[in-house]
C-alpha positions in Angstrom: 111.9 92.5 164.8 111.4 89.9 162.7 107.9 90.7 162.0 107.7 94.2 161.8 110.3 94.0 158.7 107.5 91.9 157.1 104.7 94.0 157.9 107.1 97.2 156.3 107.6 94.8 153.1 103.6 94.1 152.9 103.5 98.2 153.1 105.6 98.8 150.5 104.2 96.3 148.1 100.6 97.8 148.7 100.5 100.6 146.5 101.6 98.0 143.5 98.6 96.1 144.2 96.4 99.3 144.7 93.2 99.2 143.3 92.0 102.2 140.7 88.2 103.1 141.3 86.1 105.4 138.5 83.4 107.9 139.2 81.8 110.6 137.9 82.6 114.0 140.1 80.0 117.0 141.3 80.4 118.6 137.5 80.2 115.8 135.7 83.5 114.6 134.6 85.1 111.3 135.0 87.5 110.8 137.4 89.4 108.1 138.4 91.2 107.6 141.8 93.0 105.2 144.1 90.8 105.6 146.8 86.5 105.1 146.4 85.3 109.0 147.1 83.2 109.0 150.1 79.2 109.1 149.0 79.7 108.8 145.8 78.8 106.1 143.4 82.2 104.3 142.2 83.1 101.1 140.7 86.3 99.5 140.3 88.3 99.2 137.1 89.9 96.1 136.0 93.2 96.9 134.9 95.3 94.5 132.3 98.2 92.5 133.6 101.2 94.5 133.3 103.6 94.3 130.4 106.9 92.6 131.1 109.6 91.9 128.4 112.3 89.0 129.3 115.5 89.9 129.0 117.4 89.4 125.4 121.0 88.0 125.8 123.0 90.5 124.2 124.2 90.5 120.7 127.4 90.5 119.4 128.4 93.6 117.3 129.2 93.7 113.7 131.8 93.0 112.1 133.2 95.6 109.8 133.4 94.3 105.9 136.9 93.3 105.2 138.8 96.1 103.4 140.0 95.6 99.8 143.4 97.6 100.7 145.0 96.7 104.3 146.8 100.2 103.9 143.0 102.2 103.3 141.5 103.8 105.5 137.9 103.0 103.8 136.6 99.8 102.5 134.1 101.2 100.0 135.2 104.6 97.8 133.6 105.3 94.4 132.0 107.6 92.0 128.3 107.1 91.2 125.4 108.7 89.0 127.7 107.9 85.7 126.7 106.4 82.8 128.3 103.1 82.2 127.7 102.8 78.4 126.3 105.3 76.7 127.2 109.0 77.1 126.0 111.0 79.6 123.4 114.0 78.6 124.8 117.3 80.2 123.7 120.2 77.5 125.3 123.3 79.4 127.8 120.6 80.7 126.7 120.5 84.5 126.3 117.8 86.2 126.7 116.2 89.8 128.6 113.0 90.6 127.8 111.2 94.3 130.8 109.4 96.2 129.9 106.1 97.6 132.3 105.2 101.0 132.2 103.3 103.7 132.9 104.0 106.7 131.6 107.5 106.8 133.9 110.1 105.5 136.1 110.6 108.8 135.9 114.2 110.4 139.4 115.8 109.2 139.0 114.3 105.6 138.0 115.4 102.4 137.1 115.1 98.8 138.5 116.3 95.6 137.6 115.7 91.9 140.0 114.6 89.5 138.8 115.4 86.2 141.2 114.1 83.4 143.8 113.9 86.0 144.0 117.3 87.6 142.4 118.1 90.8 139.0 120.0 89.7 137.1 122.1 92.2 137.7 122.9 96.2 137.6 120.0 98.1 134.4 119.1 100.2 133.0 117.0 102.8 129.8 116.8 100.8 129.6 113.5 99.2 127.8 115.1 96.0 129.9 116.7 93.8 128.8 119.2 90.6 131.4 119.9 87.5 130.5 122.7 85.6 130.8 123.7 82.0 132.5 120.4 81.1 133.3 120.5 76.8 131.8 117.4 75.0 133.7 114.1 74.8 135.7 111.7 76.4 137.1 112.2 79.9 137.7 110.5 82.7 136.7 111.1 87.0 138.3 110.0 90.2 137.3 111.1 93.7 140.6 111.8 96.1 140.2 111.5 100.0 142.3 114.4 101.3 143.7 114.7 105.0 145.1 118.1 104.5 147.3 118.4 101.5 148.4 114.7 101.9 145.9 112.0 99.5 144.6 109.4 102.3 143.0 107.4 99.0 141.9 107.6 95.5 138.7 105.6 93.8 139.3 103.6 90.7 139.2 106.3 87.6 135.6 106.1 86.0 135.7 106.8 82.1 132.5 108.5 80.8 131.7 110.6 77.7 130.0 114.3 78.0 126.9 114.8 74.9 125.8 118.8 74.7 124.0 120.3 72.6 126.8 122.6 69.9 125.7 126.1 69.3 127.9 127.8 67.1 
């Protein structure tokens, strides 16, 4: 019994240890095949060792940044693409703000613009917002987080100043 379980495990490992023979068939064309083709001239092909990767202990997850706010739902949630000092160059007054946030905006949330402290615009779950037809000056930008109606969170209020051209 004993023995005939090794000879089934010798079996089995036989076709891992196969050898691979090449030759060239009746129309010409290179074959290659596990077995030598009877009356025809093959040779065997050395083969590379195998490629084996160790095993990686596995690594331990990330850490999510610590959140400024204990009571916010997102760590990171600003306005970009303003100008910090000098005004920003929109001659029909058109221009597109980006929202920075981290995590990823979650799936029932939403933003809204406040320009000058009124919502402006539909709210979106496109982190690049446009205004349109803004009037020259001073005015200032916030980016809401909306669950609904209810505001989840609210950026820090960026100050900027609008330059077009005047036309009269």
């Amino acid at each position: 019994m004993r023995s005939s379980l090794l000879y089934l495990l010798a079996l089995i490992a036989l076709p891992a240890a196969a050898q691979i023979y090449r030759y060239t068939d009746a129309s010409g064309n290179t074959a290659y095949s596990n077995q030598p083709p009877d009356g025809v001239k093959s040779q065997a092909v050395e083969l590379p060792p195998l490629n084996s990767v160790e095993r990686q202990p596995p690594i331990a997850p990330e850490r999510p940044a610590p959140r400024a706010d204990k009571n916010s739902a997102y760590s990171v949630l600003e306005l970009t693409g303003l100008p910090n000092e000098e005004a920003l160059r929109a001659n029909n007054g058109t221009f597109t703000v980006g929202v920075q946030i981290q995590p990823r905006l979650q799936g029932p949330h939403q933003f809204r613009l406040l320009l000058d402290g009124q919502p402006y615009g539909q709210p979106s779950n496109v982190p690049h917002l446009q205004l349109v037809n803004i009037d020259r000056g001073k005015h200032s930008l916030a980016v809401q987080v909306l669950a609904g109606q209810n505001v989840v969170q609210q950026s820090p209020t960026v100050t900027f100043t609008v330059q077009r051209v005047h036309t009269p």
